[in-house]
C-alpha positions in Angstrom: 173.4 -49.0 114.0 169.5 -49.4 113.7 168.3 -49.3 110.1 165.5 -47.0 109.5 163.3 -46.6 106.1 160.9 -43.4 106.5 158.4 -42.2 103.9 159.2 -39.1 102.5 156.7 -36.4 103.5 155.0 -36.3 100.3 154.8 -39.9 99.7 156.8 -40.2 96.7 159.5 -42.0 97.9 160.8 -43.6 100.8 164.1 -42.1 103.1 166.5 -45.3 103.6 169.4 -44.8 106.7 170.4 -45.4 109.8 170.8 -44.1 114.0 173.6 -44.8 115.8 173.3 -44.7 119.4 176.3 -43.4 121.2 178.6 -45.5 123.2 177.6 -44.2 126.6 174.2 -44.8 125.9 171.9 -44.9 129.2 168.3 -46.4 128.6 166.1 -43.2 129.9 168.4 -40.6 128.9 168.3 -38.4 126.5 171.5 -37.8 124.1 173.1 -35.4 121.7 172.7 -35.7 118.0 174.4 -35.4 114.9 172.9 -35.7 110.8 175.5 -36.1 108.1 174.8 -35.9 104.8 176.6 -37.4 102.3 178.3 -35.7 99.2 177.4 -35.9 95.4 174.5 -35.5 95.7 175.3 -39.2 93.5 176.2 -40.7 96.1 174.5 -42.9 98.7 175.9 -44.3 102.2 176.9 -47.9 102.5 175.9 -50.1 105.1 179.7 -50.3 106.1 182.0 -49.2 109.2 182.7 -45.7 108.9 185.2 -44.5 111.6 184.2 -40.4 111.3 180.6 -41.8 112.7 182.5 -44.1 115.3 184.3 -41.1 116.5 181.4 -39.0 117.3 179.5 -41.9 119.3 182.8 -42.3 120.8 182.8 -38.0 122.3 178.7 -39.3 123.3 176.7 -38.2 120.5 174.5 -40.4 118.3 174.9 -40.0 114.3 171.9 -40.0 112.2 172.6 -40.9 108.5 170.3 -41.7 105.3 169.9 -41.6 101.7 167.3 -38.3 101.1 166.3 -38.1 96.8 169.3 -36.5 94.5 171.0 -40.4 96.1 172.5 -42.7 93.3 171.1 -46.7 93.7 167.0 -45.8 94.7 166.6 -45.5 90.5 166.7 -42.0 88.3 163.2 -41.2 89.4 164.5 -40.9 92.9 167.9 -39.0 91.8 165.1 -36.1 90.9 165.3 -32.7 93.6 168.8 -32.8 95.0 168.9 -29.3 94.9 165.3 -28.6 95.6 163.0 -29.0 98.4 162.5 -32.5 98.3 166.1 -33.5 99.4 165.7 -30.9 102.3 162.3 -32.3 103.5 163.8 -35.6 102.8 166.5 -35.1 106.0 164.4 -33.3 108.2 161.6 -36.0 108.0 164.5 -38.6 108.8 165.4 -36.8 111.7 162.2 -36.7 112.6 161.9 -40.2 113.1 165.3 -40.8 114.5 164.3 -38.6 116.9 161.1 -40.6 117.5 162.8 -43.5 118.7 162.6 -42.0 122.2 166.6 -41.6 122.8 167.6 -38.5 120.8 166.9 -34.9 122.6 165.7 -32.5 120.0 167.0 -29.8 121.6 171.0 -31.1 121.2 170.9 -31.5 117.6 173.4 -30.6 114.9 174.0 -30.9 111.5 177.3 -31.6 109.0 177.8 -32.6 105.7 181.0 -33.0 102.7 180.9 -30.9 99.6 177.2 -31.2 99.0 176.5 -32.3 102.0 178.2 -29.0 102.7 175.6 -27.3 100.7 172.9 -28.8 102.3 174.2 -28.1 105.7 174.5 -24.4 104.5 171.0 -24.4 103.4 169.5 -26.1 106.5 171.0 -23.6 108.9 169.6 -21.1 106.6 166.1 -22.2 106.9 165.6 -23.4 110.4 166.8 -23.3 113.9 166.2 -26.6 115.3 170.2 -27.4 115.0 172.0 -26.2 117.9 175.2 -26.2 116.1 176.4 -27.2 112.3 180.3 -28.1 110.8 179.8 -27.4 107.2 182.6 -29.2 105.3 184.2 -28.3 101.9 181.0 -27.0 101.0 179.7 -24.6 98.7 178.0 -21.6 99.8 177.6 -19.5 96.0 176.9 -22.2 93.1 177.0 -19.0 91.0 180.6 -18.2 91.8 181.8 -21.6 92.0 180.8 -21.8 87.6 184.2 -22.6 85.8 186.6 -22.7 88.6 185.8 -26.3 89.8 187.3 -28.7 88.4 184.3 -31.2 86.6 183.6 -27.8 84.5 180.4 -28.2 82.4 180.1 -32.2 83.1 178.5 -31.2 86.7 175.9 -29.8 84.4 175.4 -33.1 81.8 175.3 -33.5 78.5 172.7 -31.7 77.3 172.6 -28.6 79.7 174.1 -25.2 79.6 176.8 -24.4 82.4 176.2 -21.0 81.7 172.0 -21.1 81.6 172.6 -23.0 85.0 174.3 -20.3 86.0 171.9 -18.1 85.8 169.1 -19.6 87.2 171.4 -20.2 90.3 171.8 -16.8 90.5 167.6 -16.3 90.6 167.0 -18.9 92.7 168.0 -20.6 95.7 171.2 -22.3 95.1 173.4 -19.1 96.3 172.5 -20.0 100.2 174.5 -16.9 100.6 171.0 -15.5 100.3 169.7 -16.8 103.6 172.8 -15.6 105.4 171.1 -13.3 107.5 168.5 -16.0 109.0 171.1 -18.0 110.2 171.1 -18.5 114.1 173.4 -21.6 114.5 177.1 -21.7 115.5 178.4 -23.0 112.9 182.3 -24.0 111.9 183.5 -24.1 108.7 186.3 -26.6 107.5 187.9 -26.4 103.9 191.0 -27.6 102.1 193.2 -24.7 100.7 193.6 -26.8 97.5 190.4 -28.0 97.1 189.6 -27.7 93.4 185.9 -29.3 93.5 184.5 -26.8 96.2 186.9 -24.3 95.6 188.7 -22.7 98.5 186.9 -19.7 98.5 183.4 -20.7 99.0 184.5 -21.8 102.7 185.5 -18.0 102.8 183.2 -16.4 101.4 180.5 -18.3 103.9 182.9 -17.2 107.0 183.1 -13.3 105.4 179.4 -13.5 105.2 178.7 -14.5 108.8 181.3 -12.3 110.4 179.9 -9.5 108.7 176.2 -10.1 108.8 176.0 -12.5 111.9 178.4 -10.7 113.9 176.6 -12.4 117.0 176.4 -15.5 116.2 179.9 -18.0 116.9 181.8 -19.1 113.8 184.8 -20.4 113.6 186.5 -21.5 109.8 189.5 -24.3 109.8 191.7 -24.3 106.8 194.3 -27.2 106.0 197.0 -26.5 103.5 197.9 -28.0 100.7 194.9 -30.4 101.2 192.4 -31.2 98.4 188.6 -32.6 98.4 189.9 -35.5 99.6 191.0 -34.1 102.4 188.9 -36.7 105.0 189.6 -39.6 103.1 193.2 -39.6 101.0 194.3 -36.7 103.1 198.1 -36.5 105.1 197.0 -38.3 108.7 197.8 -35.1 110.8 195.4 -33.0 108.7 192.6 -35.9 108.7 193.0 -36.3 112.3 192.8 -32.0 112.9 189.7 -32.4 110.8 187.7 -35.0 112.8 188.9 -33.2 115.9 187.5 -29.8 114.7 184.5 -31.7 114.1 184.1 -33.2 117.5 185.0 -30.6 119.7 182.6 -28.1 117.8 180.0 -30.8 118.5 180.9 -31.4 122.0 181.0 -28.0 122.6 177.5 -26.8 121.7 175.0 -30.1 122.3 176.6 -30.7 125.3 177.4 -27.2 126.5 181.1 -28.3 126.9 182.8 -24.7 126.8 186.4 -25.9 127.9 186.2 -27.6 124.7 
């Protein structure tokens, strides 16, 4: 992969990641893309060998990955706007630049993401079309219903905040992306564990509900997996991991590369 450190767009920080290319890389072609974001939002991508990235560059897409603010390891300043605008400006202004490279076609983009990465890949689609397709992943869609039936309770919130004050300011401001459900354009497939008790099970329905009701037009698709749990893609039983990935893929192949046997 080619490493990549982009300033944010209001020059407060600087946006560490990577580009893969794809394995049937041409010089002088343009190819497919796909961002993944990672989960947390403490969290923050290694440089490391990670097979689901493999996979996709394998079907002929390129993977675009970085570190936007709300990432553990940059310093607590940097931790700051996870669920705010700077995160989201954060991964568009990455792909901005991945797609400056000269190989990536804006036009074949798409977006996923884990469990907040799931979030953020709910929020995206709500506030921009430039993804031609998105696989949102044990994600949460409604922060307000998700208070006290996850499983990290009032420690999501820390030590000195109210779960139930957070509550309600989810429920004024922009943490429910169920509120930009009728903006959203992009196909979009939804994958979630049936015994997922960080991103509770519902929140992958209540996102496909929300589309088939309100986006009628607009293709959706939602892949559930029994008896797995938030680890689905990691700890999960082989045949469910390797569903997963395949979901994942096809959805992708499908709709940057206008693949419809897939």
């Amino acid at each position: 992969p080619q490493e990549l450190t982009v300033p944010s767009a209001d020059g407060k920080a600087e946006i560490h990641g990577w580009v893969l290319k794809p394995a049937n890389f041409e010089e002088g072609r343009l190819c497919p893309a796909v961002l993944d974001i990672h989960g947390g939002p403490e969290c923050c991508y290694p440089y490391d060998w990670w097979f689901e990235f493999q996979y996709l560059a394998a079907r002929g897409m390129a993977v675009v990955w970085c570190d936007p603010r709300g990432s553990i390891s940059y310093g607590t300043a940097f931790q700051e706007g996870a669920w705010g605008e700077e995160a989201y400006s954060d991964l568009m202004t990455f792909l901005d630049a991945a797609v400056g490279l000269g190989f990536i076609d804006p036009e074949r983009c798409g977006v996923t993401g884990g469990s907040y990465g799931g979030y953020m890949t709910n929020r995206i689609i709500g506030s921009t079309d430039r993804f031609a397709a998105a696989v949102t992943q044990r994600s949460l869609c409604n922060r307000a219903t998700s208070y006290g039936t996850g499983d990290m309770g009032s420690l999501f919130e820390g030590p000195f905040r109210s779960a139930y004050r957070s509550l309600l300011e989810r429920m004024r401001g922009r943490t429910t992306t169920l509120k930009t459900i009728d903006s959203i354009n992009t196909p979009t497939l939804i994958l979630h564990a049936t015994d997922d008790y960080r991103c509770s099970f519902e929140q992958g329905e209540q996102m496909f509900i929300a589309l088939k009701d309100r986006r009628p037009e607009v293709p959706v698709r939602f892949a559930a997996f029994p008896g797995e749990n938030h680890g689905l893609t990691r700890e999960g039983n082989m045949y469910a991991q390797r569903g997963h990935l395949k979901e994942m893929a096809d959805w992708f192949h499908r709709f940057l590369n206008g693949k419809e046997e897939a």
